[in-house]
Backbone and ligand atoms as CSV (ligand in chain L), in Angstrom:
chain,resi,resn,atom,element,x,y,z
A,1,UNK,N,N,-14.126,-7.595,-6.534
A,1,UNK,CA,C,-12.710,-7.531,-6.901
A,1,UNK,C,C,-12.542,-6.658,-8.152
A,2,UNK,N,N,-11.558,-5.956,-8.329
A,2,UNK,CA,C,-11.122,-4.912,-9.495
A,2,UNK,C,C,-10.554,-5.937,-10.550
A,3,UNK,N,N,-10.960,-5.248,-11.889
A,3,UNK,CA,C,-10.617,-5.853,-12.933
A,3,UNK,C,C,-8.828,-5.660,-12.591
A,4,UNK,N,N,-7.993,-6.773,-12.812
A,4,UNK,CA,C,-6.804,-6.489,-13.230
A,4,UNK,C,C,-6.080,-5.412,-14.025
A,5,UNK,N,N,-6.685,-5.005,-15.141
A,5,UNK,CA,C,-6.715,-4.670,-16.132
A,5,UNK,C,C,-6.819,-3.534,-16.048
A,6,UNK,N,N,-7.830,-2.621,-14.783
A,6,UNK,CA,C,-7.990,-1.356,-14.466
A,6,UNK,C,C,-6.889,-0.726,-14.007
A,7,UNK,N,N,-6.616,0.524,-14.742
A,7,UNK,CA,C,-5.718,1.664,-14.261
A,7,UNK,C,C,-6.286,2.991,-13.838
A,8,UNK,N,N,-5.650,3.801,-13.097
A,8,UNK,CA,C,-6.155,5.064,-12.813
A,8,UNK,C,C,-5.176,5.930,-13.731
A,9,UNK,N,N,-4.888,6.851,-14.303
A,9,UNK,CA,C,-4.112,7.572,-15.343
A,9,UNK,C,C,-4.906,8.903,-15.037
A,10,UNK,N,N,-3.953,9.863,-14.771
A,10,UNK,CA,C,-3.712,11.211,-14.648
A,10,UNK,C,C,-3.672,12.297,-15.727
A,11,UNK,N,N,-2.962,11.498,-16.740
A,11,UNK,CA,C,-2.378,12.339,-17.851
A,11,UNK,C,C,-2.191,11.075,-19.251
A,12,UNK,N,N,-2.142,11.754,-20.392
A,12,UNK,CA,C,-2.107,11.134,-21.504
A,12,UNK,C,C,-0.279,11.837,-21.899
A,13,UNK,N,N,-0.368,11.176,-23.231
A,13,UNK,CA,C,1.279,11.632,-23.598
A,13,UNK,C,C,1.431,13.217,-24.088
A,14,UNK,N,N,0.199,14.047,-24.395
A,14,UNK,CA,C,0.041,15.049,-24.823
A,14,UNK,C,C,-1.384,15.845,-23.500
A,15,UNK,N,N,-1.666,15.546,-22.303
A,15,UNK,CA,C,-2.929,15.808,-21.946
A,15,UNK,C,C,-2.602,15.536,-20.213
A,16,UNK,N,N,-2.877,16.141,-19.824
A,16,UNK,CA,C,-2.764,16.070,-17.972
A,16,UNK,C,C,-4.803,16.616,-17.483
A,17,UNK,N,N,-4.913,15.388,-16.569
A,17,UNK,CA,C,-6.267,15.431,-15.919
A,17,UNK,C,C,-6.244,16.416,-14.897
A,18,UNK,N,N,-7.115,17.323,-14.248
A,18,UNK,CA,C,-7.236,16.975,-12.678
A,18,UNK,C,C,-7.527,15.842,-11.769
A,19,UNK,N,N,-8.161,15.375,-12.251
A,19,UNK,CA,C,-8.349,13.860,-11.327
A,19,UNK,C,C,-8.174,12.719,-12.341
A,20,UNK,N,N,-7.464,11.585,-11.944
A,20,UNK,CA,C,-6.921,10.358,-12.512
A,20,UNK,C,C,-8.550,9.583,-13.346
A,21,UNK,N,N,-8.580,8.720,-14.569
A,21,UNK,CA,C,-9.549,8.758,-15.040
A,21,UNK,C,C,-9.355,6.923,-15.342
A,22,UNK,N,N,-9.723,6.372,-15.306
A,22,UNK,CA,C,-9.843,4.393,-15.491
A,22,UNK,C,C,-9.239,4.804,-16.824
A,23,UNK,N,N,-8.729,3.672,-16.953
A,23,UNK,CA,C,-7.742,3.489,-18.379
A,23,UNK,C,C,-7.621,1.463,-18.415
A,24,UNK,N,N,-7.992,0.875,-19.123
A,24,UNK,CA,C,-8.102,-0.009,-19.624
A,24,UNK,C,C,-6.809,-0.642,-20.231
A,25,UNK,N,N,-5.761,-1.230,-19.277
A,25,UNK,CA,C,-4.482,-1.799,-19.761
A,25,UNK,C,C,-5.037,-3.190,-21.163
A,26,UNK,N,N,-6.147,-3.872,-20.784
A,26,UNK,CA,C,-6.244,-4.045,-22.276
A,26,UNK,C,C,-6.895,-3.759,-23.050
A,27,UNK,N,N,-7.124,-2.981,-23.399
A,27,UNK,CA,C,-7.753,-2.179,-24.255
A,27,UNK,C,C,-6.973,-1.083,-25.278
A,28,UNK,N,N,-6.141,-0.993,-23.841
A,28,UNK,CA,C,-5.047,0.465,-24.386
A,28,UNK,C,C,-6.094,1.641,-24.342
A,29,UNK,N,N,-7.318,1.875,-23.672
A,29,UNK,CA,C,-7.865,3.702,-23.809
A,29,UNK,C,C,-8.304,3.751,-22.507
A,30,UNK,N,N,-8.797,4.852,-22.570
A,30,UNK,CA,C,-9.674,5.380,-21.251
A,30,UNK,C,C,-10.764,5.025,-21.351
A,31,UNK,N,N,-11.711,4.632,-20.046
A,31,UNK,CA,C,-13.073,4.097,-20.291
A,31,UNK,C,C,-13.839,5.189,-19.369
A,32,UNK,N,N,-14.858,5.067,-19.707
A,32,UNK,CA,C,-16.231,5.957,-19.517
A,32,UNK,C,C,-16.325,5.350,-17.906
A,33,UNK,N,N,-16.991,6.559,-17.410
A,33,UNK,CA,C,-17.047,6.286,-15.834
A,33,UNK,C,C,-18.611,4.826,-15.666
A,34,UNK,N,N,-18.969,4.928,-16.201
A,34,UNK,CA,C,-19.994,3.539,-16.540
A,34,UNK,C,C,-19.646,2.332,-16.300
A,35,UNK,N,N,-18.725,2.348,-17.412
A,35,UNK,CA,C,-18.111,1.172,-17.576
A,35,UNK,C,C,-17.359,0.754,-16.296
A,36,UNK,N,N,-16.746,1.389,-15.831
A,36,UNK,CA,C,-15.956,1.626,-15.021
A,36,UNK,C,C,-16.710,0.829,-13.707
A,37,UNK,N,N,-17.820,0.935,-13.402
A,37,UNK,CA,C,-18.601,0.199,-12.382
A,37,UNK,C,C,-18.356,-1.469,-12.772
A,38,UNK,N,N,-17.833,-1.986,-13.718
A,38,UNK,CA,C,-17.755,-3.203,-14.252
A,38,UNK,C,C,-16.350,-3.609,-13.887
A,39,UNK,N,N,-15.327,-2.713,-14.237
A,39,UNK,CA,C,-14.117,-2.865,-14.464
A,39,UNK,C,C,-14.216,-3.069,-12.405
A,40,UNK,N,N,-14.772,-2.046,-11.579
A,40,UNK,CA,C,-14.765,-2.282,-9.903
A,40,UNK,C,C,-16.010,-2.860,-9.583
A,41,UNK,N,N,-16.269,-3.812,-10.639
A,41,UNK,CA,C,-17.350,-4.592,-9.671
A,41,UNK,C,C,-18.218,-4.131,-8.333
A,42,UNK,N,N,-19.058,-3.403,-9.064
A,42,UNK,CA,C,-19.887,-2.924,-7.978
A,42,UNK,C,C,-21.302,-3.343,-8.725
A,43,UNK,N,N,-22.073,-2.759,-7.787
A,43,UNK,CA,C,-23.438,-3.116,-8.154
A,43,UNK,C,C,-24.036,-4.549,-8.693
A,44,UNK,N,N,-23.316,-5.096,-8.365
A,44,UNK,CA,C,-23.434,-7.073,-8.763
A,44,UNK,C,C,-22.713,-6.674,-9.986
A,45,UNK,N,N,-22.054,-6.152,-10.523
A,45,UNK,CA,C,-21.580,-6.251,-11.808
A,45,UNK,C,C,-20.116,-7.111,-11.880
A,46,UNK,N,N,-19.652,-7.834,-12.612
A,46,UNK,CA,C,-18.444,-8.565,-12.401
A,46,UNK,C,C,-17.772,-8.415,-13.811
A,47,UNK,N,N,-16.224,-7.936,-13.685
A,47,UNK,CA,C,-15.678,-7.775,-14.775
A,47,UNK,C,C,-15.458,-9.272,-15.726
A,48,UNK,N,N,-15.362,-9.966,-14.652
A,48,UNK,CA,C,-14.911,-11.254,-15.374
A,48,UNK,C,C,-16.592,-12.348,-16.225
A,49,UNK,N,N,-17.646,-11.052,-15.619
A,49,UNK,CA,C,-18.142,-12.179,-16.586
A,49,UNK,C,C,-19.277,-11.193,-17.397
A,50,UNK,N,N,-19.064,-9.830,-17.378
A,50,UNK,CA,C,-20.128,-8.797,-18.168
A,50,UNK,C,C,-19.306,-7.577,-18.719
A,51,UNK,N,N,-17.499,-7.801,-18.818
A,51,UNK,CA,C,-16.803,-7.267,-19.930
A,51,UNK,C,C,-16.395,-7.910,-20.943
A,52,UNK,N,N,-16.792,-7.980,-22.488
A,52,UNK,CA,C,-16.494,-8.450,-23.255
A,52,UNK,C,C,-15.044,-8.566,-23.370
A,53,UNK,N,N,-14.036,-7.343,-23.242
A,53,UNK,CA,C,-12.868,-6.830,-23.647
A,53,UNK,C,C,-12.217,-7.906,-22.189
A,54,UNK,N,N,-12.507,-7.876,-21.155
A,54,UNK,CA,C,-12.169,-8.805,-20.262
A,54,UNK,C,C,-12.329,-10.345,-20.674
A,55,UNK,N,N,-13.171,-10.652,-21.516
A,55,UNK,CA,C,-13.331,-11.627,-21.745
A,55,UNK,C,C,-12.272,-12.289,-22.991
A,56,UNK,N,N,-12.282,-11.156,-23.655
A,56,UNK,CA,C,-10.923,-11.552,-24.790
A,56,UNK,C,C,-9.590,-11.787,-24.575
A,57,UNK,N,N,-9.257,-11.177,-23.304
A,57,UNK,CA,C,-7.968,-10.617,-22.540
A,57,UNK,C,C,-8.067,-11.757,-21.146
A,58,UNK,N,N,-8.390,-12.701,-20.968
A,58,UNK,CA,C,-8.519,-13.256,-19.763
A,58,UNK,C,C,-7.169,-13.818,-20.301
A,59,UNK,N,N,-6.805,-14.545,-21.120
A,59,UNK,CA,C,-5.515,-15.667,-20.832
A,59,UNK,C,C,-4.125,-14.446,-21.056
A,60,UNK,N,N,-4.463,-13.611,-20.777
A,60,UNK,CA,C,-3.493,-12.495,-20.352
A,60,UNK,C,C,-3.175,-12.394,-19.071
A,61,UNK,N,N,-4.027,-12.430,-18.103
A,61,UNK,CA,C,-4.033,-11.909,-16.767
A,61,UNK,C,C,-2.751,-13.162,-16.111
A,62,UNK,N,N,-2.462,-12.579,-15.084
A,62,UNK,CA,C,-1.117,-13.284,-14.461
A,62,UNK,C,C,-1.710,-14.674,-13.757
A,63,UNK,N,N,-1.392,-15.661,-13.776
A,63,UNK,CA,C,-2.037,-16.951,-13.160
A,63,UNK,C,C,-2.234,-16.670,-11.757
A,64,UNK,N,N,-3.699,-17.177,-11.043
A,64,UNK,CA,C,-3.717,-16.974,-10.476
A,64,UNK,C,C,-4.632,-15.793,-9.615
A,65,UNK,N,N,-4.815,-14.978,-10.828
A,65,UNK,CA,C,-5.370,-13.493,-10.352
A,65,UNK,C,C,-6.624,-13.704,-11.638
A,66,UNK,N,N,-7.728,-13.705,-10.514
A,66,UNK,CA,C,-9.324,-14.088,-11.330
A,66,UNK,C,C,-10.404,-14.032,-9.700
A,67,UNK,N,N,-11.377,-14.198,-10.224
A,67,UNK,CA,C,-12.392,-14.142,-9.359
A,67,UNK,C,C,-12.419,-15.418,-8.396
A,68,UNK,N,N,-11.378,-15.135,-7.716
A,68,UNK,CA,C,-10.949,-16.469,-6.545
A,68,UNK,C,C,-11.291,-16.590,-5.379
A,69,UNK,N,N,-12.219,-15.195,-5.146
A,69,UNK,CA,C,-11.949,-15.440,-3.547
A,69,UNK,C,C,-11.167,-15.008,-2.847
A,70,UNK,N,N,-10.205,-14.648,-3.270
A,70,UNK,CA,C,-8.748,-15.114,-2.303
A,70,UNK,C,C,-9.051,-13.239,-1.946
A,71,UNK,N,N,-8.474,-12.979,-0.944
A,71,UNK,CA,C,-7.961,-11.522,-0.724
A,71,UNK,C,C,-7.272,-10.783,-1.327
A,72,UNK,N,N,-7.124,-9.783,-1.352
A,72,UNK,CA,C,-6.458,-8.855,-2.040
A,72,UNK,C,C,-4.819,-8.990,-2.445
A,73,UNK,N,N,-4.334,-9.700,-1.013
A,73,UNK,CA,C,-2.840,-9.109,-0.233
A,73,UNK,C,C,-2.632,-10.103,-1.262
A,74,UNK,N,N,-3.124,-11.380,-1.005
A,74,UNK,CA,C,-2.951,-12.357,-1.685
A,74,UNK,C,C,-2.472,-12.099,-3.316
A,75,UNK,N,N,-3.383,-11.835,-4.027
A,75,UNK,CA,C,-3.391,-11.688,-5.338
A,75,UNK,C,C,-2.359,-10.604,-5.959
A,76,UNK,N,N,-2.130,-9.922,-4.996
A,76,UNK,CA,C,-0.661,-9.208,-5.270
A,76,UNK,C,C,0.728,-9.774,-4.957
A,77,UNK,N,N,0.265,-10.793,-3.521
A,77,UNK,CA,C,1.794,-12.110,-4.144
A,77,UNK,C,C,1.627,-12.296,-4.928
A,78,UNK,N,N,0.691,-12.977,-5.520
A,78,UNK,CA,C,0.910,-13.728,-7.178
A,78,UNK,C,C,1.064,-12.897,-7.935
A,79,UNK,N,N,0.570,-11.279,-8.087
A,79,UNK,CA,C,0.980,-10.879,-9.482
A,79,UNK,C,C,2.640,-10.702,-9.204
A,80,UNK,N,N,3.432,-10.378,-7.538
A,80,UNK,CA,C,5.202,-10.567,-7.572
A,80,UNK,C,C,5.147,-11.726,-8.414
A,81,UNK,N,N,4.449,-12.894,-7.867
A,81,UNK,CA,C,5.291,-14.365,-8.187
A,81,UNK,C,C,5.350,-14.248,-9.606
A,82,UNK,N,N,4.339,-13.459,-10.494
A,82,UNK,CA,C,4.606,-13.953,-11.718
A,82,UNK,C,C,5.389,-12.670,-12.246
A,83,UNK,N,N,5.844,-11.981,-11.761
A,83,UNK,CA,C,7.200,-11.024,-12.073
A,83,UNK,C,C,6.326,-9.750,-12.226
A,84,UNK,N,N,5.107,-9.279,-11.610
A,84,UNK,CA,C,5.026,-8.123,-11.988
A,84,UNK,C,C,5.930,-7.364,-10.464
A,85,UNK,N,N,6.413,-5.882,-11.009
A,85,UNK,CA,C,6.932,-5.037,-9.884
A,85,UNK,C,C,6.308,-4.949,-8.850
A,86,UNK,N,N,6.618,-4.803,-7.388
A,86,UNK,CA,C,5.833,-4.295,-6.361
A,86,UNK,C,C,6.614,-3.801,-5.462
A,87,UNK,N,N,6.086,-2.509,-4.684
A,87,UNK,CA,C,6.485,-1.842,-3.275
A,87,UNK,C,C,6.182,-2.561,-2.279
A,88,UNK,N,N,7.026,-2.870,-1.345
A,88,UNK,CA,C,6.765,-3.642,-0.387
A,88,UNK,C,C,6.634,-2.614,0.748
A,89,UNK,N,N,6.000,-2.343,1.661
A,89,UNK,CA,C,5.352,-1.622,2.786
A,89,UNK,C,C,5.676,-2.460,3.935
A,90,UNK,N,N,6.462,-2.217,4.725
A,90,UNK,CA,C,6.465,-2.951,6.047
A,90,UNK,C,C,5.922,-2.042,7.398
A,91,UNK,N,N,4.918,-2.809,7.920
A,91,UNK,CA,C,4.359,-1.975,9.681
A,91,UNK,C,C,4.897,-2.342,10.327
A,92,UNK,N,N,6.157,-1.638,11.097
A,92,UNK,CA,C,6.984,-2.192,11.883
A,92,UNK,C,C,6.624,-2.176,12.982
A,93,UNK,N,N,5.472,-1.475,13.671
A,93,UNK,CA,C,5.385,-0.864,14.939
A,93,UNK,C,C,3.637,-1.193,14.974
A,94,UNK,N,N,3.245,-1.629,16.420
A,94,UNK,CA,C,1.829,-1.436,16.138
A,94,UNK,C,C,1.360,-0.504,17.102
A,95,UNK,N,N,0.001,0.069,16.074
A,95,UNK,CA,C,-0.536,1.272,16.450
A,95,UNK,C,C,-0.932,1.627,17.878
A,96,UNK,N,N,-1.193,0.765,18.570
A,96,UNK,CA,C,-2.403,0.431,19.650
A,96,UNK,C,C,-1.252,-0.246,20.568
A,97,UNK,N,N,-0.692,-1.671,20.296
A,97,UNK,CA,C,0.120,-2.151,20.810
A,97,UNK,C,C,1.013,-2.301,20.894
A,98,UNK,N,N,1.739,-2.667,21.802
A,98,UNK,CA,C,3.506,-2.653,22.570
A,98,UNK,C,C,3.698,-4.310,22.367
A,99,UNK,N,N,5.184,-4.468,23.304
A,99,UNK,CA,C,4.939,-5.243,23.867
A,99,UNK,C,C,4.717,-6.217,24.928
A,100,UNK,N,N,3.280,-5.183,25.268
A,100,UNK,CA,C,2.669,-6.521,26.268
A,100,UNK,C,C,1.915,-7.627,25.195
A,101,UNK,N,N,1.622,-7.452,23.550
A,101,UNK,CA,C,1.173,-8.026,22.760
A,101,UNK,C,C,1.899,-8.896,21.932
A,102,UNK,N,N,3.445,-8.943,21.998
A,102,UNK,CA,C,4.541,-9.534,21.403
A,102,UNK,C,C,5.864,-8.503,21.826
A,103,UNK,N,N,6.840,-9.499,22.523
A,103,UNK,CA,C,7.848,-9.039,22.794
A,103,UNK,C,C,8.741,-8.576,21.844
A,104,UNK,N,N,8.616,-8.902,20.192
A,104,UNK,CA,C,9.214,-8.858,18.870
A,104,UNK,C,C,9.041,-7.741,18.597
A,105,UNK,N,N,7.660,-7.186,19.032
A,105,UNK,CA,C,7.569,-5.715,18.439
A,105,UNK,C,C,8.722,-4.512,18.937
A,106,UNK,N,N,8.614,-3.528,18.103
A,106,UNK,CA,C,9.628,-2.610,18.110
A,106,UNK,C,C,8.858,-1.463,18.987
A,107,UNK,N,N,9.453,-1.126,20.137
A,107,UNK,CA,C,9.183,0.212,20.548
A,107,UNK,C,C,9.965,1.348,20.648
A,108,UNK,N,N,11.285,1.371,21.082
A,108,UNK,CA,C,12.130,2.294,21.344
A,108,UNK,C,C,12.694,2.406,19.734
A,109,UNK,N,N,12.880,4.240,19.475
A,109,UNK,CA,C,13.726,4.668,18.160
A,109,UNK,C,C,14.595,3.115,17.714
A,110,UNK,N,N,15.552,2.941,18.612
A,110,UNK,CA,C,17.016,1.689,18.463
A,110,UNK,C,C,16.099,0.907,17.549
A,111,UNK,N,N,15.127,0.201,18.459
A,111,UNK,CA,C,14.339,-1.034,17.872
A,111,UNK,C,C,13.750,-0.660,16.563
A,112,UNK,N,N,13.678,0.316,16.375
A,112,UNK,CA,C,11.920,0.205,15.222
A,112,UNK,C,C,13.801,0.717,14.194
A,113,UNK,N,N,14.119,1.186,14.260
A,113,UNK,CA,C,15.718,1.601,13.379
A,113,UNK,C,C,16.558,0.061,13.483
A,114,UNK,N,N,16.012,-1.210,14.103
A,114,UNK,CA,C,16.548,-2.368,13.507
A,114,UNK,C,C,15.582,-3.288,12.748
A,115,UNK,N,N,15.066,-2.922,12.944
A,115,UNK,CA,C,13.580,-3.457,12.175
A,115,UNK,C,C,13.497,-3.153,11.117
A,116,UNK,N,N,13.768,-1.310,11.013
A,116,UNK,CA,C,13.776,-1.085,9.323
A,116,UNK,C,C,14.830,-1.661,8.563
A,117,UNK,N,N,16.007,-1.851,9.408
A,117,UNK,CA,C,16.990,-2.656,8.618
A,117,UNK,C,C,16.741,-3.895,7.889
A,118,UNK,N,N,15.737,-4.849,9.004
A,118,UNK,CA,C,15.762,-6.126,8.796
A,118,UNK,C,C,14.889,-6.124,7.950
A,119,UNK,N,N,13.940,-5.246,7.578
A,119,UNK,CA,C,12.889,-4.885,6.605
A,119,UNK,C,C,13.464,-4.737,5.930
A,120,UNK,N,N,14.157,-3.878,5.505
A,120,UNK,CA,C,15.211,-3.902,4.136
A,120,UNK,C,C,15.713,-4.395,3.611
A,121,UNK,N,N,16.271,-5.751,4.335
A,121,UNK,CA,C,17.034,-6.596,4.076
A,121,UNK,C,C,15.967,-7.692,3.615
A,122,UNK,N,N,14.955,-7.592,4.119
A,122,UNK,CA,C,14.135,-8.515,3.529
A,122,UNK,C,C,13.077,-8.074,1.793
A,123,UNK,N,N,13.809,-6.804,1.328
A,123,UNK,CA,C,13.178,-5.736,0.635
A,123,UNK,C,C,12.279,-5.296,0.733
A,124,UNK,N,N,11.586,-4.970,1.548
A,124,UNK,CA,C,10.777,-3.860,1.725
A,124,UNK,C,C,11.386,-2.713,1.206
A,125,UNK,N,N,10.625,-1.646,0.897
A,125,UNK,CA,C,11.360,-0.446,0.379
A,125,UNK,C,C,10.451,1.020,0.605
A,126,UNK,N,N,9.532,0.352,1.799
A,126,UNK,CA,C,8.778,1.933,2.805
A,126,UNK,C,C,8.453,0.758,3.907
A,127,UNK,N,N,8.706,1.643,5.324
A,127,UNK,CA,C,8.880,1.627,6.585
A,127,UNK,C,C,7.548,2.128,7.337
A,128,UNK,N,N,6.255,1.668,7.609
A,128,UNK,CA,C,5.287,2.195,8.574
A,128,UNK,C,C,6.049,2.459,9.826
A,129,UNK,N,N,5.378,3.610,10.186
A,129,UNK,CA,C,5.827,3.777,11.774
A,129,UNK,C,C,4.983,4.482,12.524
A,130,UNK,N,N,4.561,4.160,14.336
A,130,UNK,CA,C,3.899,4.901,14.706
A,130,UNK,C,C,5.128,4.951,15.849
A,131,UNK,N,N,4.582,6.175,16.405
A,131,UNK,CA,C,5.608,6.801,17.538
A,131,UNK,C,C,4.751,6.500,19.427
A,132,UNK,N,N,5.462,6.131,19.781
A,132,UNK,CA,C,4.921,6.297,21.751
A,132,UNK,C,C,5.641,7.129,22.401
A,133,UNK,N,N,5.139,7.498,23.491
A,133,UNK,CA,C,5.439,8.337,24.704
A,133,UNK,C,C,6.805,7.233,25.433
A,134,UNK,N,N,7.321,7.596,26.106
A,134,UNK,CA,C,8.141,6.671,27.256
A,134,UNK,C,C,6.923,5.758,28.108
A,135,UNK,N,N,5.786,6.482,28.353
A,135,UNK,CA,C,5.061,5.455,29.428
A,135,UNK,C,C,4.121,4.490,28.435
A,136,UNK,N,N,4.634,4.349,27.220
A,136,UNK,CA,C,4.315,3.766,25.889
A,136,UNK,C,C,2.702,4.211,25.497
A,137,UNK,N,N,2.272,5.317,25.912
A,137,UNK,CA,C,1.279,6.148,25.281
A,137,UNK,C,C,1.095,6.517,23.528
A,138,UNK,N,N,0.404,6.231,22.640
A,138,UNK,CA,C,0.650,6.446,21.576
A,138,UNK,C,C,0.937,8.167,21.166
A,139,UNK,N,N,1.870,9.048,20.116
A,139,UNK,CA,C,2.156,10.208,19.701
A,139,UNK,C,C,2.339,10.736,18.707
A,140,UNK,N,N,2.072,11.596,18.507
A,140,UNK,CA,C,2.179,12.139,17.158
A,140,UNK,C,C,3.275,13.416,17.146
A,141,UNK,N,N,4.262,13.750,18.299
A,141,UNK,CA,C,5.065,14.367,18.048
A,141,UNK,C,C,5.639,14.631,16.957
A,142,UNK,N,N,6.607,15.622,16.691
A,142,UNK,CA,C,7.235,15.431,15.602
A,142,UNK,C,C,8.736,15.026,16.270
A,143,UNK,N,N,8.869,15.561,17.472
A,143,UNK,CA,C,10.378,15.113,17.903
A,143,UNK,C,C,10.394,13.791,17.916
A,144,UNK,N,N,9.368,12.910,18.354
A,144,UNK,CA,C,9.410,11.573,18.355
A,144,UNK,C,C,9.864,11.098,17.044
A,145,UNK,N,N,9.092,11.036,16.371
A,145,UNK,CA,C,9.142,11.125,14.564
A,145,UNK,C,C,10.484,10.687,14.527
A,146,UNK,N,N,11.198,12.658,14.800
A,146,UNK,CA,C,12.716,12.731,14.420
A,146,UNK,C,C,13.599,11.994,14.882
A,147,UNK,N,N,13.198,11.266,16.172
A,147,UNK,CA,C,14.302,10.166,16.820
A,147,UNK,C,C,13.960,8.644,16.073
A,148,UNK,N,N,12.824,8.935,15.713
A,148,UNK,CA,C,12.522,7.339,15.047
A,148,UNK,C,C,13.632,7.425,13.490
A,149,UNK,N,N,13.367,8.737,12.740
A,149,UNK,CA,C,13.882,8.640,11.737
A,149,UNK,C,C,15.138,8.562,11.501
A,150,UNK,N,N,16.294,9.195,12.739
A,150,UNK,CA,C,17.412,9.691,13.048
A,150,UNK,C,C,17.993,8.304,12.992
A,151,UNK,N,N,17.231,6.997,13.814
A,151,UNK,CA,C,17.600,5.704,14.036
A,151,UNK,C,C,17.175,4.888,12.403
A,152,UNK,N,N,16.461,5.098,11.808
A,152,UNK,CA,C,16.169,4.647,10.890
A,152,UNK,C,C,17.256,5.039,9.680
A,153,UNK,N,N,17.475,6.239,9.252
A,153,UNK,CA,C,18.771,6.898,8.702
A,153,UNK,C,C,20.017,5.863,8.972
A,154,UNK,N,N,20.290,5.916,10.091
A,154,UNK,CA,C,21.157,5.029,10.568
A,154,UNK,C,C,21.413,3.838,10.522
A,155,UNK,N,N,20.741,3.055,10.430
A,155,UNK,CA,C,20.595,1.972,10.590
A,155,UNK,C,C,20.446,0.929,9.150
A,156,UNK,N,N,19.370,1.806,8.150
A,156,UNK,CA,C,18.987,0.861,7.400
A,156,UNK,C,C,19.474,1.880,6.257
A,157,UNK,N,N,19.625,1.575,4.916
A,157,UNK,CA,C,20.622,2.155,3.973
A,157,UNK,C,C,19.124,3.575,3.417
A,158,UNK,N,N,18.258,2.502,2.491
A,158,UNK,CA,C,17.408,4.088,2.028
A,158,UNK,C,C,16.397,3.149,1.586
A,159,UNK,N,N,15.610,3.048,2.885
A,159,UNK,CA,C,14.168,2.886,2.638
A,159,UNK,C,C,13.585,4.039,3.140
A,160,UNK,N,N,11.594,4.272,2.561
A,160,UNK,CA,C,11.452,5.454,2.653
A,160,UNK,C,C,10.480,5.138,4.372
A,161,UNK,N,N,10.620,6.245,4.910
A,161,UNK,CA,C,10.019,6.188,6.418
A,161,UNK,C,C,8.536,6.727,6.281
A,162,UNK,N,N,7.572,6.086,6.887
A,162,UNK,CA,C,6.329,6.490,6.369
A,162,UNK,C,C,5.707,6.644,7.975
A,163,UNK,N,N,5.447,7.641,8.289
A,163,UNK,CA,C,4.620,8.263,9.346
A,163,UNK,C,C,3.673,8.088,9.740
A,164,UNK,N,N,3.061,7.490,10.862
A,164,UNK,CA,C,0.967,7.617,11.217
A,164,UNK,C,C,0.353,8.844,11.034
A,165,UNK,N,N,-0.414,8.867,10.721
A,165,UNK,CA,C,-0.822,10.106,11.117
A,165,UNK,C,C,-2.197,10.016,11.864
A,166,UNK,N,N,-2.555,11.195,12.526
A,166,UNK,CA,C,-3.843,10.875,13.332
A,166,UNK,C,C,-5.067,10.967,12.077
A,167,UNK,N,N,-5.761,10.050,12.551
A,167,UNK,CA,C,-6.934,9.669,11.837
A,167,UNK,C,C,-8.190,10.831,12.101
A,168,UNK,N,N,-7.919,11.573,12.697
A,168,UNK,CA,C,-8.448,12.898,13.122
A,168,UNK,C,C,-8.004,13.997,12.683
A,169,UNK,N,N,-8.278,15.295,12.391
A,169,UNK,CA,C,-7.390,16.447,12.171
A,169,UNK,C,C,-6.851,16.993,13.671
A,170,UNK,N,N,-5.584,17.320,14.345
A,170,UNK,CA,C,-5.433,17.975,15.144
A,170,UNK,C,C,-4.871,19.182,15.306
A,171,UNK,N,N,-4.943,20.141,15.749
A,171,UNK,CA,C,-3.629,21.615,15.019
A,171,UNK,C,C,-2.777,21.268,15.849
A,172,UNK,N,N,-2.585,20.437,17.095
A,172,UNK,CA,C,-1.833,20.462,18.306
A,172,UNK,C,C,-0.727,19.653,17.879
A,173,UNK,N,N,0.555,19.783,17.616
A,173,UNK,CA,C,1.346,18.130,16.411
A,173,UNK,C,C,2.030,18.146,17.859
A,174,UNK,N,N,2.025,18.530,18.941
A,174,UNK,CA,C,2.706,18.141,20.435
A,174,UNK,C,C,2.070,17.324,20.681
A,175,UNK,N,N,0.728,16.349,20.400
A,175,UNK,CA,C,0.204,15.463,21.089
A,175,UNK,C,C,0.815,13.977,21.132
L,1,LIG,S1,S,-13.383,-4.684,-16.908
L,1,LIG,FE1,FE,-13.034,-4.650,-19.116
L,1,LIG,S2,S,-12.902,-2.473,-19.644
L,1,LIG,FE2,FE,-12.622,-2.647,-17.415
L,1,LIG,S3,S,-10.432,-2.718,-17.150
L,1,LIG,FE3,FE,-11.185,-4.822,-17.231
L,1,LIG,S4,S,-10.961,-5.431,-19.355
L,1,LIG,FE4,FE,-10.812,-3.222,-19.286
């Protein structure tokens, strides 16, 4: 599990990176890529019990969020519950499946453009989407796309629409 505490930072107030560099929310600096194996617990290393600076800073961390076990998804409810900000991401559509897997799911533009609504309404504030063929074949069109988005526009006020993309490179975007 990642130290809480770990940030990725791009740029300083006077200084821009090429690549984002660990930054230590308590600490307040940037840390050495070393350290940094501590702060992401790798190599058996655990922030919570071989960072000193973690160790000073523990009754900081949001209740709840410590070496629990618990999953990831999890520990980001709790840091909402305890008021930190979060983007909510909704998969409205599944990749693989229709529904012969749940009749709830969204297939047609209409559907997956009431879904983002109801996503919205539930705050979400980005929209997953994958696109099918009519004989519910999965696609990566872009016209598809545009009818998903056209219904989504429509429908739901201004969440952002977030696209599949193939997990492959293809040059062909008709597939
Ligand atoms: S492990 Fe220590 S140095 Fe790394 S982010 Fe956490 S508190 Fe900071």
């Amino acid at each position: 599990m990642t130290c809480p505490f770990l940030e990725y930072r791009s740029e300083t107030s006077d200084r821009q990176f090429d690549e984002s560099r660990a930054y230590c929310e308590a600490a307040k600096q940037f840390i050495q890529p070393m350290r940094a194996d501590i702060c992401n617990d790798r190599y058996e290393l655990a922030h919570d019990q071989h960072c000193e600076i973690y160790l000073e800073h523990a009754d900081e961390v949001p209740a709840g969020y410590g070496n629990t076990g618990q999953p990831a998804s999890d520990l980001q409810w709790l840091l909402y519950l305890a008021g930190d900000p979060v983007i909510i991401t909704a998969a409205l559509t599944g990749g693989v499946q229709g529904k012969e897997a749940t009749p709830h799911l969204p297939e047609t533009p209409e559907e997956i453009g009431k879904a983002a609504a109801e996503a919205e309404e539930a705050d979400a504030s980005v929209v997953h989407v994958h696109a099918q063929k009519d004989n519910g074949e999965r696609t990566f069109a872009t016209g598809c796309f545009q009818e998903i988005d056209d219904e989504i526009r429509q429908q739901a006020d201004d969440v952002i629409s977030q696209h599949s993309t193939p997990s492959q490179a293809r040059a062909n975007l008709n597939l």
